[in-house]
TORVEXKOL-658066 format. One record per residue (C-alpha): residue number from 1; x, y, z. Coordinates in steps of 0.5 Angstrom, whole numbers, plus 500, padded with zeros to 3 digits. Example, Ala and Ser with C-alpha at 12.3 -4.5 7.8 and 13.67 -1.06 7.14 Angstrom:
TORVEXKOL-658066
+-----+-----+-----+-----+
! num !   u !   v !   w !
+-----+-----+-----+-----+
!   1 ! 525 ! 491 ! 516 !
!   2 ! 527 ! 498 ! 514 !
+-----+-----+-----+-----+
end
This chain:
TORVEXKOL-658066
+-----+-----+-----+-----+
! num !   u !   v !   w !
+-----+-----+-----+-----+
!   1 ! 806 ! 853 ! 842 !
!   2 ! 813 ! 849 ! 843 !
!   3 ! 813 ! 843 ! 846 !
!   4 ! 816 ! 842 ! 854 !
!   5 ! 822 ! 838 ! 851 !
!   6 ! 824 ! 845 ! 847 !
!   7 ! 822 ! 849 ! 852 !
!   8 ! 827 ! 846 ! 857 !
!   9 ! 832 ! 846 ! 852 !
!  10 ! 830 ! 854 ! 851 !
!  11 ! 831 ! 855 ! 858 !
!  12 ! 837 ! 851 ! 859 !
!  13 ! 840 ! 856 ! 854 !
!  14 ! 839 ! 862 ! 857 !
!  15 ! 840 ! 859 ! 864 !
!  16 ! 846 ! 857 ! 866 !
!  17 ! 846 ! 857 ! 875 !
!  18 ! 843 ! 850 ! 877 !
!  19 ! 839 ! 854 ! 883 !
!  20 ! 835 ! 858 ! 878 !
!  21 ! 834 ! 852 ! 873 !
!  22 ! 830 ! 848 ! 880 !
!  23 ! 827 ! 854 ! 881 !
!  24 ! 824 ! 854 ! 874 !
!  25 ! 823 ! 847 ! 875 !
!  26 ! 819 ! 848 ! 882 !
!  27 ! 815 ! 854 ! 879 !
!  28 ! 813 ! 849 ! 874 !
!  29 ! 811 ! 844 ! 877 !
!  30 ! 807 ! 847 ! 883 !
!  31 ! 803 ! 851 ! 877 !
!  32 ! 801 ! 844 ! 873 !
!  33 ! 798 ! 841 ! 880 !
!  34 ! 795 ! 848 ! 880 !
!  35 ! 792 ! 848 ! 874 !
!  36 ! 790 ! 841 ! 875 !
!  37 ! 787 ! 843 ! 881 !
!  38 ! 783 ! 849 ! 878 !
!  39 ! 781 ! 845 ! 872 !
!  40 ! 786 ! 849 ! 867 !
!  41 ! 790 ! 848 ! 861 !
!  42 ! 796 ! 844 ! 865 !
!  43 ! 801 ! 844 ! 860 !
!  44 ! 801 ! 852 ! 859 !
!  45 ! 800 ! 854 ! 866 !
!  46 ! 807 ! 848 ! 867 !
!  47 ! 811 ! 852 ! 860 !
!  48 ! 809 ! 859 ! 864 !
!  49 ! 812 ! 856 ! 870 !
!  50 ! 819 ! 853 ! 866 !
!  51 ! 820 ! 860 ! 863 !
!  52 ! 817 ! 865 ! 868 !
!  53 ! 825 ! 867 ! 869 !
!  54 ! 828 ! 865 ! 862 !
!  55 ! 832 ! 872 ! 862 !
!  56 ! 834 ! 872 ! 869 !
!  57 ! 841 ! 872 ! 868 !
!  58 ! 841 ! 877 ! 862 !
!  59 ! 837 ! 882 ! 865 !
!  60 ! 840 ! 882 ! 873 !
!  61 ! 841 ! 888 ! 876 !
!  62 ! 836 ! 892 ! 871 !
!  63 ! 829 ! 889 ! 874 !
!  64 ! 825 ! 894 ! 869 !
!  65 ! 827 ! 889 ! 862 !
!  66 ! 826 ! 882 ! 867 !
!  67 ! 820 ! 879 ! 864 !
!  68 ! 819 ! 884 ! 859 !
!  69 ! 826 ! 881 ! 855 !
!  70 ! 823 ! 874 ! 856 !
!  71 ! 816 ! 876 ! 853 !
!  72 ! 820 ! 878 ! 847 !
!  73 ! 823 ! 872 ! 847 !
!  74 ! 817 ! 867 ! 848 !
!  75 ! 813 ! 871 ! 842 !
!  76 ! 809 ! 866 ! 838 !
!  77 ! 812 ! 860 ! 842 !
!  78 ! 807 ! 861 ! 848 !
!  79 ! 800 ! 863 ! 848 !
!  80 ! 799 ! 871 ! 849 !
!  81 ! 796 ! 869 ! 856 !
!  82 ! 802 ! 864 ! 858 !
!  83 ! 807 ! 871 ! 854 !
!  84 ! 802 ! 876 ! 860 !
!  85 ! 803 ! 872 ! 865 !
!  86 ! 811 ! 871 ! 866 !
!  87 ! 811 ! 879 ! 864 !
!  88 ! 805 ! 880 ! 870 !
!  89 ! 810 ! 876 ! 874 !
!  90 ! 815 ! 882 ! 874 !
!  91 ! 809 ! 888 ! 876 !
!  92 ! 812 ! 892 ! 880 !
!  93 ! 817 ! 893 ! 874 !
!  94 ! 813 ! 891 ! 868 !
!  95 ! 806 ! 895 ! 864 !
!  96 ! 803 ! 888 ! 866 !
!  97 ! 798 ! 888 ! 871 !
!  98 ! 796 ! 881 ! 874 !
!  99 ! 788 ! 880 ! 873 !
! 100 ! 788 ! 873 ! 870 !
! 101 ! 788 ! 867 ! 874 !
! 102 ! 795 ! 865 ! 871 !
! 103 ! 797 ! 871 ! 872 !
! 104 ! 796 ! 871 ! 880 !
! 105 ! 798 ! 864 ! 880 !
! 106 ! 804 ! 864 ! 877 !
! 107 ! 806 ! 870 ! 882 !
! 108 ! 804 ! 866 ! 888 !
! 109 ! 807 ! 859 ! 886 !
! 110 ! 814 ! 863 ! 885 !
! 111 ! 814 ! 866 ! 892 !
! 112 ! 811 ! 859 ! 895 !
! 113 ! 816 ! 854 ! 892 !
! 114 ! 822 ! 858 ! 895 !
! 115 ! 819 ! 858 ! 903 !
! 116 ! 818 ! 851 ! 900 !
! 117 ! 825 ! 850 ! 899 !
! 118 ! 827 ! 854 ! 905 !
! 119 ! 823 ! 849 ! 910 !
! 120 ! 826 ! 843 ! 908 !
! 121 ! 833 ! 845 ! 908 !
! 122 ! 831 ! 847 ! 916 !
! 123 ! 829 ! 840 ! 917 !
! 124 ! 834 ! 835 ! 921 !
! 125 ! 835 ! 831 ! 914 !
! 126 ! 834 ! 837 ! 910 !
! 127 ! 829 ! 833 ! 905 !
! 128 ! 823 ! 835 ! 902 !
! 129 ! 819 ! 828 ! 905 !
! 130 ! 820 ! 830 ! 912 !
! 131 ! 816 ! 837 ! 911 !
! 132 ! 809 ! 837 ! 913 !
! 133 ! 803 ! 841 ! 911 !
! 134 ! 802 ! 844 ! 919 !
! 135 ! 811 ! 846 ! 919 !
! 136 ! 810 ! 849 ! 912 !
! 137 ! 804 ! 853 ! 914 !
! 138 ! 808 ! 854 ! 921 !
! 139 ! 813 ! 857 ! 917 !
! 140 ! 809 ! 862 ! 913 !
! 141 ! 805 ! 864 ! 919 !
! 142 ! 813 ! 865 ! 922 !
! 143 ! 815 ! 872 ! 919 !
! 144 ! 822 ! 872 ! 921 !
! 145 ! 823 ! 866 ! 918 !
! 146 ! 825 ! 866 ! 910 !
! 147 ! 825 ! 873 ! 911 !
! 148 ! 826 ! 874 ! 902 !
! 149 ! 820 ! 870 ! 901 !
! 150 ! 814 ! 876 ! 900 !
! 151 ! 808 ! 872 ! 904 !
! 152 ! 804 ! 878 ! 901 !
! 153 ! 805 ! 874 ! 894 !
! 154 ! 803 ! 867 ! 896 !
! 155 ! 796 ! 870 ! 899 !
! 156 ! 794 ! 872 ! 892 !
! 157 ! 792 ! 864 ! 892 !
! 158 ! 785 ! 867 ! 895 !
! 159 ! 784 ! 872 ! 888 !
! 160 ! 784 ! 865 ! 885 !
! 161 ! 779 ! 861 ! 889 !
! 162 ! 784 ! 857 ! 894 !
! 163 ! 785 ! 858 ! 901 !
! 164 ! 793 ! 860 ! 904 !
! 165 ! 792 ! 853 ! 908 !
! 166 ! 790 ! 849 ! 902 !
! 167 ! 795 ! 852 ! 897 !
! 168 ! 801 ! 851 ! 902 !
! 169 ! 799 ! 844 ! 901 !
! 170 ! 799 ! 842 ! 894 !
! 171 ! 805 ! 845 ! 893 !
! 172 ! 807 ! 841 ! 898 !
! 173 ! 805 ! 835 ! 895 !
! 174 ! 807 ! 837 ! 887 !
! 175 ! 814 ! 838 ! 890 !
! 176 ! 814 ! 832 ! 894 !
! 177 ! 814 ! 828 ! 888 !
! 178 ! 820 ! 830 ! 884 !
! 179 ! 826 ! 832 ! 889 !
! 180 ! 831 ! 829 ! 886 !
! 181 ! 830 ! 835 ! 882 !
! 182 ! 833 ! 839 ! 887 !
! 183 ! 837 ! 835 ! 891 !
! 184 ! 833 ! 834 ! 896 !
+-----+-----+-----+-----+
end
């Protein structure tokens, strides 16, 4: 398995556009607090967050080749669940049905961080530090608010033992710890 320091560098190959290179970098830390909070293996649910989207920017515009490309690409670099789960993350798209934990996980942390972004960028400072759990969990209740975020996704967080409120929370938490990262 490669290591964080080669997989950032991996990514940073393949993605140029800095508002994708901090989603991946918010998918991935919202899965290590996940898998912490699950007792899972931080470091490949963290690297499966990283790369979910590792050829995005190859692959915009042909949504039946997004996921399957990285697959390919993180063949023998990655364990085969971390490999299924950025596949399933493309679904609707891809042969790859999310069953395993990481699986859902990754889906609803992909969707999560950005009605995460989206909420700090309304605040009056538009910073991460002045979004609380309760506005978070306004925000997601709120359909007409961040209307590209598919709510339907960040509730398979119950197919993996954590309610909305709780899953909200601790993605919160994760993000609120490295915003220098995304400029917030």
């Amino acid at each position: 398995m490669i290591t964080r320091d080669e997989a950032f560098k991996l990514l940073r190959n393949y993605i140029k556009d800095d508002k994708l290179l901090k989603h991946s970098l918010a998918v991935e830390t919202i899965l290590v607090k996940i898998a912490r909070n699950l007792e899972e293996d931080e470091k490949v649910w963290g690297l499966t967050g990283l790369l979910h989207d590792l050829d995005y920017e190859y692959t915009k515009g042909m949504p039946e080749k997004h996921a399957n490309v990285s697959a390919q690409i993180l063949e023998g670099l990655l364990p085969k669940n971390a490999v299924n789960a950025i596949k399933a993350h493309n679904y609707m798209h891809t042969d790859k049905i999310p069953t395993t934990t990481l699986d859902k996980a990754l889906i609803a942390a992909d969707a999560v961080s950005g009605l995460i972004i989206a909420t700090a960028l309304v605040m009056p400072s538009k910073k991460l530090f002045e979004v609380e759990s309760k506005t978070l969990l306004n925000k997601f209740r709120d359909n007409s608010f961040a209307r590209g975020c598919n709510r339907d996704m960040i509730k398979l967080c119950l197919d993996i033992g954590i309610n909305q409120e709780k899953f909200l929370e601790l993605s919160l938490k994760a993000l609120k710890k490295i915003p220098d990262k995304f400029d917030l």
